[in-house]
N, C-alpha and C positions, 0 to 999 in steps of 0.2 A: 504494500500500500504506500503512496509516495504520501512522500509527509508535507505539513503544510504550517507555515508559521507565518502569519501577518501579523504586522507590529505598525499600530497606529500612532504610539506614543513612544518618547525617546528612552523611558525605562526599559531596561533588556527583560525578555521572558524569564522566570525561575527556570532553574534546574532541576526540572523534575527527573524521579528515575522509577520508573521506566518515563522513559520520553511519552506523553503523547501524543496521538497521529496527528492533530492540528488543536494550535492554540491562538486563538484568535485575543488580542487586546485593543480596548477598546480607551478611547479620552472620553473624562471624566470623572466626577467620583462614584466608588463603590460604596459599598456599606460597612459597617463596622459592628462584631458578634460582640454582642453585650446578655448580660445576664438575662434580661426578659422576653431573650428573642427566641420565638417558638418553634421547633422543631416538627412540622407537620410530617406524620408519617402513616402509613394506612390501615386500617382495622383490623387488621388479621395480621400484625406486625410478628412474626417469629423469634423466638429465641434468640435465634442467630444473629438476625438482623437489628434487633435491639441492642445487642453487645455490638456491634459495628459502628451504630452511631453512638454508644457509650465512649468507642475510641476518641473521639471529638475531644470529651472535657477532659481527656490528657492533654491535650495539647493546648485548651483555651485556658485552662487553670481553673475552670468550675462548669458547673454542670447546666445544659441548657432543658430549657421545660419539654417534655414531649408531647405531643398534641395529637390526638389523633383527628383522623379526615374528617368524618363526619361531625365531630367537635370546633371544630373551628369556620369560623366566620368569614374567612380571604380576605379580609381586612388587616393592613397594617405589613409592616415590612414582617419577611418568616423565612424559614429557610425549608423548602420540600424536599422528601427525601425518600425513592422508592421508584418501583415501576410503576408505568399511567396506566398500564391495563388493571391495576388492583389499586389503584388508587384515585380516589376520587375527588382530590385537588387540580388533579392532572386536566381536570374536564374543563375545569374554570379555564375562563378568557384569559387571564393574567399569566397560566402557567400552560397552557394546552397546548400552544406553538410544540413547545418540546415532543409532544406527542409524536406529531406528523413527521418532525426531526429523526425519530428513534427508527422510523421503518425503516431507514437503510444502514443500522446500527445492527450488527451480527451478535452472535453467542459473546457474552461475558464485557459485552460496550457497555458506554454510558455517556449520557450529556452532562456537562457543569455547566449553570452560569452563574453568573455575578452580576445582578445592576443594582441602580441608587435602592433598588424596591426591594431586595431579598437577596436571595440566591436558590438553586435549586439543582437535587443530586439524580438524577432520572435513569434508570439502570433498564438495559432491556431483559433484566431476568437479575435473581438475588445476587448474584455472582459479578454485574456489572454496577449495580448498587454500590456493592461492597468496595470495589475498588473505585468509583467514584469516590468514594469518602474519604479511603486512602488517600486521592490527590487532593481532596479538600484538606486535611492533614498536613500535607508538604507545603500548600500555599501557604496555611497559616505560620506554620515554621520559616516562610520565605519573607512571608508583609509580617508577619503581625496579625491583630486582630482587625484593623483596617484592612480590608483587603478591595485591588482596584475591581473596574468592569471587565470582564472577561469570558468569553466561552471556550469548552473544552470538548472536541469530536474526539470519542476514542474507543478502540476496540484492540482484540490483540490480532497480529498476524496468525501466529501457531498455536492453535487448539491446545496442546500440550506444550506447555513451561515445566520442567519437574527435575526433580533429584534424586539421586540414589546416595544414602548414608547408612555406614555399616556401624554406628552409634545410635546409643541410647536418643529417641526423641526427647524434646523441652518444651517449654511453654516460648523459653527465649530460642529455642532456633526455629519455631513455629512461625513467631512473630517477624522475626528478620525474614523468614521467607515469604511469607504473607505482606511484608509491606515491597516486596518485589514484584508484586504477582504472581508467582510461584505459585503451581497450582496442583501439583501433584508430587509425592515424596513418596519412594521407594524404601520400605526400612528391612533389614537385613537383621534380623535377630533368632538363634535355635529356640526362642520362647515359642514361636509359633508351630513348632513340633511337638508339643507338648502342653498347651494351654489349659492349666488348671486354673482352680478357681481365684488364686489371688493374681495370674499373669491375666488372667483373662478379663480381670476387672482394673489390671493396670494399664491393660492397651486400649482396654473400651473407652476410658477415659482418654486419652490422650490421641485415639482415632475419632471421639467427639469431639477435641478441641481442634482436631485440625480441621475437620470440617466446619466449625463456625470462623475459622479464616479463608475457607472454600478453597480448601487446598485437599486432593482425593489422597489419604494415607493406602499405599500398596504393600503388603506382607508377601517377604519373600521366603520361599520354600526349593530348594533346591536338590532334588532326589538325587542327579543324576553328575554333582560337582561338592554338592555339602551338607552331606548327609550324616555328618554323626550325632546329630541330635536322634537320627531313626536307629540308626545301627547299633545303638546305646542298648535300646528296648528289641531289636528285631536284625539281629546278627545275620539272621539265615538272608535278609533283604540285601548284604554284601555282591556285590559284583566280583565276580571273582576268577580267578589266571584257572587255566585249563592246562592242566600239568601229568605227563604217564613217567610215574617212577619204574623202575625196573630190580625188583628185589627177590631174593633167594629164602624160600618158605623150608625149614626143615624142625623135623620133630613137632612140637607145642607151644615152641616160646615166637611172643611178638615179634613183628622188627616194624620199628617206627619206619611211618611214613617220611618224605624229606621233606616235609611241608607242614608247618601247623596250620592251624584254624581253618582244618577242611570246612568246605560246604557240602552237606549229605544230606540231600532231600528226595520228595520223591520223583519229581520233574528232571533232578541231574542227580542221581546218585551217584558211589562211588565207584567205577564197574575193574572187576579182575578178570584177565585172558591168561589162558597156560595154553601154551599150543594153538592159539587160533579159538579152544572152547570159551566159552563163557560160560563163566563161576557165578553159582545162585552163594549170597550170602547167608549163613545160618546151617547152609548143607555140605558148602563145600569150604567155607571160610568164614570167620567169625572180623568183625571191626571193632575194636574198643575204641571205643570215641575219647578222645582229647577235649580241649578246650576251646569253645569259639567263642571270642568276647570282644569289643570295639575295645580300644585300638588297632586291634587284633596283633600283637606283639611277639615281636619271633621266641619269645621265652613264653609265651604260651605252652601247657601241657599237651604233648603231642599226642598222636592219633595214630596205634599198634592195630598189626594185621596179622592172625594167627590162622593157619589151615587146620582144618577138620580132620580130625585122620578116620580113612576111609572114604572120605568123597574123592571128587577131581581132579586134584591138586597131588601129586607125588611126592616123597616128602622128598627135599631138596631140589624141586625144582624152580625154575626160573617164572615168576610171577609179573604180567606188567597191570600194574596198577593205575588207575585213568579216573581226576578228579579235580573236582575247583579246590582253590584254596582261596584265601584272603589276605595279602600280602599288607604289610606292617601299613598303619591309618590309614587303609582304604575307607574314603568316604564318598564310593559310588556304590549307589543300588541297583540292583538289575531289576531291567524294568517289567520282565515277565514272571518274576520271582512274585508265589502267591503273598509272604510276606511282604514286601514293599507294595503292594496295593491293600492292605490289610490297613498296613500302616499308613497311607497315602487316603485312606477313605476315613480315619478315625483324623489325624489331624487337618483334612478337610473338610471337615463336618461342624468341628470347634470352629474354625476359621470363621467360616461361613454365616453362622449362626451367632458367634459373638460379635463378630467386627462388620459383619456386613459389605465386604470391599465388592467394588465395580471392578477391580484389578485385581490379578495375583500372578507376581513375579516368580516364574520357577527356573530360574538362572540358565541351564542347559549350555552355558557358553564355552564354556574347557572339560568336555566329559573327559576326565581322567581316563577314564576304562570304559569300554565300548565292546559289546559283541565279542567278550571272552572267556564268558561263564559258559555253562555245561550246558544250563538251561536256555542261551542266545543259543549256541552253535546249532543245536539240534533242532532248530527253524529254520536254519538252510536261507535266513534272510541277512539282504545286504545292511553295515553299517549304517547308512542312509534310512532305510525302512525300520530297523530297531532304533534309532534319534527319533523319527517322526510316530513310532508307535509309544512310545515313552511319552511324548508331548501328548498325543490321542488319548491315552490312558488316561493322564490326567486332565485334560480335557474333558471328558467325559463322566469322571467321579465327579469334577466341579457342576458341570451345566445338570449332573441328576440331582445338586444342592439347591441350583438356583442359575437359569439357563441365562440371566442375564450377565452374569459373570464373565467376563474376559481374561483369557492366559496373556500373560508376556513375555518373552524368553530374549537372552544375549542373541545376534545373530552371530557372533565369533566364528563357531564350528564350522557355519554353512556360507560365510562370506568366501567367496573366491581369495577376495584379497587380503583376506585375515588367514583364514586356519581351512576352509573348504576342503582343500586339497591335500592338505595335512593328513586331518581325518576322515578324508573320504566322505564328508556329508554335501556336497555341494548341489546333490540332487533335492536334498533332503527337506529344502522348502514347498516344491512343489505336492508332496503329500502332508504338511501341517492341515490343521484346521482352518476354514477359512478367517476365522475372525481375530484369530491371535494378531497380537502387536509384536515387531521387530526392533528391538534397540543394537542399530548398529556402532557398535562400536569404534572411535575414528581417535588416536592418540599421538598424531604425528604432524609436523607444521613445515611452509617452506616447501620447497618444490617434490620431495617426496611425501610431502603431506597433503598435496595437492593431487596428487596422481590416485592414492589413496580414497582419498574425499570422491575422486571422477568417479574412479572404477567401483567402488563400493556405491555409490550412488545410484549408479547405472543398474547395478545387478540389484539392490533395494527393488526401483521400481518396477524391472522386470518379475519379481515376486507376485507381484498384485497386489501382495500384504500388506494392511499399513504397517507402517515405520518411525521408529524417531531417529534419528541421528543422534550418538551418547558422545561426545568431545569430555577428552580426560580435561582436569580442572586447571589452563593454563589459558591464558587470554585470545591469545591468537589463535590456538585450536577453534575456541569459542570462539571466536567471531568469526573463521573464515567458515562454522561449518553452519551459525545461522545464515551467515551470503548464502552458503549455497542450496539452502532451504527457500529462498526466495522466489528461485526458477522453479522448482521442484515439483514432479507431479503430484497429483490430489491423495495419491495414498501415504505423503511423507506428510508426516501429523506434529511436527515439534523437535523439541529435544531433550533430553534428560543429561542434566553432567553426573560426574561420578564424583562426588566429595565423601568418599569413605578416606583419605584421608586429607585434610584439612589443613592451609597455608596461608599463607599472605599472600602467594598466590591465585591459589582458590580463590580467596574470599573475592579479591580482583575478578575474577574469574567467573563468580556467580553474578555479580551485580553486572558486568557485561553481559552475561547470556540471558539472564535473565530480561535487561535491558532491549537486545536485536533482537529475542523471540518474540517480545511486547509486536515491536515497530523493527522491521526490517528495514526502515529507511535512518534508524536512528543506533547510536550516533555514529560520526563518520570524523573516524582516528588518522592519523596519518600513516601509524606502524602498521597494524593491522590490515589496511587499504592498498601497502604494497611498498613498504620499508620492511615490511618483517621480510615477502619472499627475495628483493632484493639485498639485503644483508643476510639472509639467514638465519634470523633468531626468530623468537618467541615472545615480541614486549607488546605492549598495549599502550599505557599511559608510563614510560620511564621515565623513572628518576635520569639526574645529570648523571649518574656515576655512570649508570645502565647504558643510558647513548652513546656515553662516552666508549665504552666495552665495546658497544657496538661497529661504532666506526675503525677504533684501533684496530679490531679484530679484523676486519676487510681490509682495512689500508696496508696491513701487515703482510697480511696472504698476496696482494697484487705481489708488493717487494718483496718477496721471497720466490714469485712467482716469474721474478725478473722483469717487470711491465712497470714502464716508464710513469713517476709519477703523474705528470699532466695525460698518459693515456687514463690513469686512475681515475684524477678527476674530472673527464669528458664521459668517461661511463658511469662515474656520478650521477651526472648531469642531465644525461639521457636518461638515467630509472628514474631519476627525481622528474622531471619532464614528464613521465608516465604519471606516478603520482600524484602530480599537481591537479591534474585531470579530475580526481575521484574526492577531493575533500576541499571543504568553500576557502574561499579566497582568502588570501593574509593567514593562512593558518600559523599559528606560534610553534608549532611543532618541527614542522618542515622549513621554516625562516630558522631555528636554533641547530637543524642541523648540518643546511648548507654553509651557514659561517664557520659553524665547527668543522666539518672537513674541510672545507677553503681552509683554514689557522692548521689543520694539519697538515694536508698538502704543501703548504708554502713551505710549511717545516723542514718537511722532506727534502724541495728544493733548495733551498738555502743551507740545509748542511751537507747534502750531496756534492754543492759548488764550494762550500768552506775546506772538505776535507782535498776538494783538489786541488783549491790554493787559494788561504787564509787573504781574506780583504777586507777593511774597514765598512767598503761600500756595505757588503755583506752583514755585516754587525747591526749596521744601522737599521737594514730590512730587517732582522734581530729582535733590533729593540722594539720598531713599528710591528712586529706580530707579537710581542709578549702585550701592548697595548690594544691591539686588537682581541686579545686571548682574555685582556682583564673585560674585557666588555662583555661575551657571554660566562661566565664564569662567577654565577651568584656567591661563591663562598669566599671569593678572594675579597679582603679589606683592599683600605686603598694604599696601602704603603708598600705589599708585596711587590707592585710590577714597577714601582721605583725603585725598589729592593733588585731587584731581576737587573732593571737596568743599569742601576749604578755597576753592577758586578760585572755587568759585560764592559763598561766602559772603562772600570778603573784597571781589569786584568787580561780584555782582550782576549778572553776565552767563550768557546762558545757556549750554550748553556742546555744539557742535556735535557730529553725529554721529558725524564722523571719528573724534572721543575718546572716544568711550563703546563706539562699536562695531568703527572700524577701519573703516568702510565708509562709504560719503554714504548717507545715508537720505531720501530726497528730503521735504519738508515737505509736509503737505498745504494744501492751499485750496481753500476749493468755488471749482468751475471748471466750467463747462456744454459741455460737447464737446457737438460739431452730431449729431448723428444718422449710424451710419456711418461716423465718425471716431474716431482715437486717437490721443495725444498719444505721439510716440514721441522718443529721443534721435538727433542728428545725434553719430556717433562722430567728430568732428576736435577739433583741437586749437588754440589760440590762437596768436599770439605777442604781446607782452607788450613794452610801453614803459612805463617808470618813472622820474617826475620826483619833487621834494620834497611836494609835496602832491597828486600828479597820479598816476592807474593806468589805462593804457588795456590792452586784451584786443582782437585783431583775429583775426576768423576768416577764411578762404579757405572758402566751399563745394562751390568747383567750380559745380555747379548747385543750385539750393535745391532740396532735395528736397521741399518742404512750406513753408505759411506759419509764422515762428517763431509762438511761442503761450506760450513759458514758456523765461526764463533760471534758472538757478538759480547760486550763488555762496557765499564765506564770505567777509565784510567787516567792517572795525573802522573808525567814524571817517569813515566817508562821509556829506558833508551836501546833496551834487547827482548823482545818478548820471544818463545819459543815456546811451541805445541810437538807435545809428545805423544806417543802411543803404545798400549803394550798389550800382551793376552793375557798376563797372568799379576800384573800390578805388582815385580818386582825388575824385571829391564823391559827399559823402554830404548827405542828408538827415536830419531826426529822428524815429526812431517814436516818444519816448516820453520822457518824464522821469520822476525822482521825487527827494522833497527828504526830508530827516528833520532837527531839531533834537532828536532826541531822543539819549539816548546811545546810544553802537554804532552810529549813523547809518543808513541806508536796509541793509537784509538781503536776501538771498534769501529765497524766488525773487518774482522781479516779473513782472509778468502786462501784455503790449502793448496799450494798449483795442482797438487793431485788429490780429490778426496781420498781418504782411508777408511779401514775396518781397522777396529780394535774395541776388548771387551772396558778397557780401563784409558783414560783420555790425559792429560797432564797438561796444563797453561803454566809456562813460570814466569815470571816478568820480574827485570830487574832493574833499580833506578840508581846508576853509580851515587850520582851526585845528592839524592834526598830519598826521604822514604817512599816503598814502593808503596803505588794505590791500585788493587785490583776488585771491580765492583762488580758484583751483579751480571755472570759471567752466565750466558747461553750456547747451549749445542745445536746445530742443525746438522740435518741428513738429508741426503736423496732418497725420494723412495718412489720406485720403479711399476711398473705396470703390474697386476696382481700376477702373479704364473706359481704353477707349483711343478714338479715332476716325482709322477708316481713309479718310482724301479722295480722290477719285478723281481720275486725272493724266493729263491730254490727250497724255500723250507721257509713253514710259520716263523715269526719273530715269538721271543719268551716274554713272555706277556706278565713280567715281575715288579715293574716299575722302576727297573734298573737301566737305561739306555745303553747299555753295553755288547750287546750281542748283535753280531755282522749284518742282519737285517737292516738294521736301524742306523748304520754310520755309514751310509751313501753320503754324497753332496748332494745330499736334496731337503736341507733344511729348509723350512719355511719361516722368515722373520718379517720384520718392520710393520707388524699388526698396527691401525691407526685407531684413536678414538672413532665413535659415531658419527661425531659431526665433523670429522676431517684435518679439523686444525692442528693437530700435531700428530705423534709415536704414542701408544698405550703408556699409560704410567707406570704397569711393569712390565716388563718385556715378558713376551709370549713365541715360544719353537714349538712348532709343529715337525713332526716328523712324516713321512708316509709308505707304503710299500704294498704288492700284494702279491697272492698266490694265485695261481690257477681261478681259485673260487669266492677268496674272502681279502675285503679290504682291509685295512691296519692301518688307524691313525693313534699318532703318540704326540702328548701334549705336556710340552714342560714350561710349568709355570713357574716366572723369575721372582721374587719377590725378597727384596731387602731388607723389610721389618718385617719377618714372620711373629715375633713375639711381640706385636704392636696390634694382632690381627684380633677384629673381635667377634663373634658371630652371636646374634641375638636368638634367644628359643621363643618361640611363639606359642599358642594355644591352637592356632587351626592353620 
């Protein structure tokens, strides 16, 4: 819906949040809420709705009279408040315009005005009421109890606004969601497996308060992902590994199974073959049951098997044995298992009957285990048909409780673009129910988060199903995947984020989605709009510091990338050129950060030209961008950039970038990267020996991920620097020298005429004449096109953990693994090895890590 803001008068519009779709402001004066002013609202006022307009005297500071329709006279300034079809104010001359207004007002709109004579809240249904009043709220938080003329058209774009939280519900996160519009909350608790009588009277409560902020509470049940709330009470309901031992029966005594917590039912028993016969149990062999109990814990009491003497069985021969087990915290249920729909029809019943939900969320999104019990196999049905008979099942316990009930399940498993293929469910939409809802899940930003958002989109609509789109809790996910809810066909219904867990920037995160689901046309960010996929990141509204990361981060990759500052910033200039396009004029966003990289860029070039030969002229340009720099830079006093400049003037040195920007800006130099390569940063850290003239820097690699190609550093006073290299950090060799008599002596960064390998690195720098200064010392590497080579091995490798055996010590190591997002080498270095036989692949992964006793691993409950 295109949004619409006329402004009559030169006060600017409040900031409402959610925006809405048009606000009109009008000159003159409005009216001002004062205690005797009546609140007209209509005879058959609800519970709900009474507590809504109770909201009001939180915010006026006392409470107004309420009036009902038929009681009052329409006489005298009052404030209406309700829908016109149940109210009978609405009819009168003075307030009935609104009426004819609301026909093209949809599900959950509402009208506001404001003249000299009242105001009025006109809802096309209790739910637009409600959030009219909301907005009435904000204004008075914006004016005052004076508030001007004004009208409010609003409705929301996406049917469903909603959230998924894996925490306890509140009255205060009801509230904060409710003054969102937020209209639906997914809650995630093992109470609903189980709802006795005091859980059952603490969600009733707390699913009747959300619905008086008209927000639909959904309980989530998940058979087939999280299920140890069932498997607690109904063990046999376990999904479980399909496993044939092969053991040796002689004389009377048992021999344990190699499996505990068999599953032995009578749909998948336990079955014994000797010779091809099959063993009746009881005649020809006896099973002592073991222990089957959730967690199901490999110290569980196992599960003996003893022959009968006299049946089938010979004594000493060879038995193979064929059965599920349930391997340690299995918390999938098989969905044909008579127990899990036992259980599946007792806590859907509670569900049902206490909370009354229009939803029930039954996750389905990462079936752990899938069509590998005893009782799937011997249906002969594919992956795809057991997911969609799982979903059917329970669909069909729900709709015999109360047929207006709707499932909602992850699409994860069945997205192509997620897991589809994975697990083989990609067919498995096409046999759902038809009125289930899909939350596609979308966690990725920037140009693979965009291909994402396409493709998952595309296969959405082709479902028929409706759909929400689920964006993990980060701004830019949100916003780019309401945009793309905007084109969207009719069966894509909204979006739900995931705030199970909760940040700053979440919370960010909510009140933007929250926000574009309202109004897709509202608001319009700069980042978001197309600085995020042009930089790469993930910001919305950043801080200085944030921007600041941001642009470093890209200025740094061209120069390492070898590309000419001024190419840098022409391709700026052209993405900024795009996004100028998409957000209104003068924007302050986009104006702070084309100065900021102009003040970077300049940087670049002026110390590119300083370092190839020192000029005053140069200085001066200098000091006019540390004056430039003080101008965007809210945190700098006014003494710093005279501080800044005196320093260059009185010492003629230049002034690194730590102190201008707070950040390394890396320097450029033409530098010819090989074709297919990129010069990236090694993240470790030095340690660091200091004599009187003397600074050495020694790194540890672990494994070189790449040939070094570029050191960078800040130094004062150095007249010899030398890079050394070594395999074992006791001789070294020299890649490299470099001398300077000039002043400030040898700078960063220096360039190896040949890169090298080596595990251990060595900078020493020596200042004859005063102490050495060596600061803030970086590695780079090359790092080459991905390739790996798989050699073929006359014989298995020994599969010890030990890399020593001839398999494994080919040259075909595989190194220089990169972060996700590109910008440097992994933080610990990571070898891959590889090889194979005839039949079986063999990969070996050795992971480098320099603080193993620094390492700390959290235990969780689920």
């Amino acid at each position: 819906m295109e949004l619409l803001w006329l402004l009559f008068v030169s006060a600017a519009a409040p900031d409402l949040c959610p925006a809405p779709q048009a606000v009109f402001l009008s000159e003159g004066e409005g009216f001002a809420l004062r205690r005797d002013l009546p609140v007209v609202v209509a005879d058959d006022i609800s519970d709900s709705e009474r507590s809504a307009v109770a909201t009001l005297f939180e915010v006026t500071g006392f409470r107004l009279p309420l009036v009902a329709a038929s009681r009052h006279n329409g006489g005298g300034e009052a404030l209406y408040v309700g829908e016109p079809t149940r109210h009978a104010s609405f009819r009168r001359r003075r307030v009935r315009r609104l009426v004819s207004a609301l026909a093209d007002v949809g599900p959950e709109g509402y009208r506001l005005v404001v003249s000299r004579h009242g105001g009025a809240v006109a809802g096309s249904d209790p739910a637009g009421t409600y959030y009219g009043l909301e907005t009435l709220r904000e204004l008075i938080r914006a004016y005052g109890l004076a508030l001007p003329q004004l009208e409010i058209r609003d409705e929301p774009d996406a049917p469903i606004r909603g959230v998924y939280v894996d925490a306890p519900l509140s009255a205060d996160l009801l509230q904060e969601l409710a003054s969102l519009n937020c209209n639906l909350v997914i809650v995630n608790s093992d109470d609903f497996y189980h709802l006795d009588a005091a859980k059952a009277a603490k969600w009733e409560g707390l699913f009747r308060l959300a619905r008086r902020h008209y927000i639909e509470p959904v309980p989530a049940i998940d058979p087939l992902g999280d299920a140890g709330g069932i498997l607690q009470t109904y063990p046999l309901a376990a999904e479980g590994l399909l496993i044939t031992d092969r053991i040796t029966l002689g004389g009377t005594n048992g021999v344990a199974l190699s499996k505990p917590n068999v599953i032995d039912t009578e749909a998948g028993p336990v079955r014994v073959h000797v010779s091809g016969h099959v063993c009746a149990p009881g005649v020809d062999y006896v099973l002592e049951a073991g222990e089957l109990a959730w967690p199901f814990a490999s110290s569980n009491r196992r599960w003996f098997l003893k022959r009968v003497p006299g049946g089938a069985i010979p004594d000493g021969a060879t038995a193979e044995v064929t059965y599920s087990y349930a391997p340690a915290r299995t918390s999938t249920c098989c969905p044909y298992a008579a127990e899990t729909r036992a259980a599946m029809e007792t806590a859907m019943r509670r569900v049902v009957d206490v909370l009354r939900p229009k939803y029930i969320h039954v996750g389905h999104g990462t079936p752990i285990r899938l069509n590998k019990d005893a009782r799937c196999r011997s249906r002969g049905r594919t992956d795809a048909e057991v997911f969609a008979d799982s979903v059917s099942q329970l669909d069909g316990i729900v709709k015999a409780l109360d047929p207006d009930v709707r499932l909602m399940l992850w699409a994860d498993a069945m997205n192509p673009s997620r897991h589809g293929e994975r697990y083989g469910l990609a067919k498995a939409s096409a046999l759902l129910p038809e009125d289930v809802l899909l939350l596609v899940r979308l966690d990725m930003f920037g140009a693979r988060g965009a291909e994402l958002r396409e493709t998952s989109l595309v296969w959405a609509e082709s479902t028929g199903l409706a759909f929400c789109l689920a964006p993990s809790a980060d701004p830019a996910t949100v916003y780019e995947c309401c945009t793309t809810l905007e084109g969207a066909e009719e069966n894509a219904k909204g979006i739900v984020m995931d705030l199970a867990a909760r940040g700053e920037a979440s919370d960010e995160a909510l009140r933007l989605g929250m926000n574009k689901a309202w109004s897709f046309a509202t608001p319009i960010d700069a980042w978001p709009e197309g600085l995020n996929a042009f930089f790469d990141h993930a910001l919305w509204r950043p801080t200085a510091e944030q921007r600041l990361a941001a642009l470093v981060a890209f200025l740094n990759q061209r120069t390492l990338a070898g590309v000419d500052p001024r190419d840098t910033l022409a391709e700026f200039e052209k993405g900024l050129r795009d996004v100028r396009g998409k957000v209104p004029r003068e924007d302050a966003e986009i104006e702070a950060v084309e100065r900021l990289m102009a003040n970077l860029v300049e940087y670049v070039k002026i110390e590119a030209a300083f370092a190839e030969k020192p000029d005053s002229v140069l200085l001066r340009r200098l000091c006019g961008l540390v004056e430039a720099q003080a101008e965007v830079s809210a945190d700098w006093d006014a003494s710093r950039a005279k501080r800044i400049i005196d320093t260059i003037d009185a010492k003629q040195l230049f002034v690194p970038s730590t102190i201008l920007f707070g950040r390394h800006v890396l320097p450029y130099r033409p530098l010819d990267v090989p074709p297919g390569h990129t010069a990236l940063e090694i993240p470790t850290s030095p340690t660091f020996e200091d004599a009187a003239h003397r600074a050495e820097a020694l790194f540890d690699l672990g494994a070189a991920p790449g040939p070094v190609c570029r050191v960078d550093f800040e130094a004062a006073g150095i007249g010899r620097l030398t890079l050394e290299t070594s395999s074992d950090g006791v001789d070294f060799s020299v890649a490299d020298v470099w001398t300077s008599e000039q002043r400030g002596g040898v700078q960063g960064p220096i360039f190896p005429a040949q890169p090298f390998l080596g595990r251990y690195v060595r900078i020493r720098a020596e200042a004859p004449g005063e102490r050495a200064v060596l600061r803030g010392p970086r590695l780079f590497a090359l790092k080459g096109p991905a390739a790996a080579v798989c050699p073929y091995a006359t014989r298995r490798p020994r599969l010890d953990g030990v890399l020593d055996d001839p398999p494994w010590l080919g040259e075909t190591d595989v190194d220089g693994l990169v972060r996700t997002d590109r910008t440097s080498f992994a933080t610990a270095p990571t070898t891959v090895r590889l090889c194979h036989t005839r039949d079986t692949l063999y990969i070996a992964v050795e992971a480098h890590e320099a603080r193993m006793s620094a390492l700390v691993a959290e235990r969780t409950e689920r």
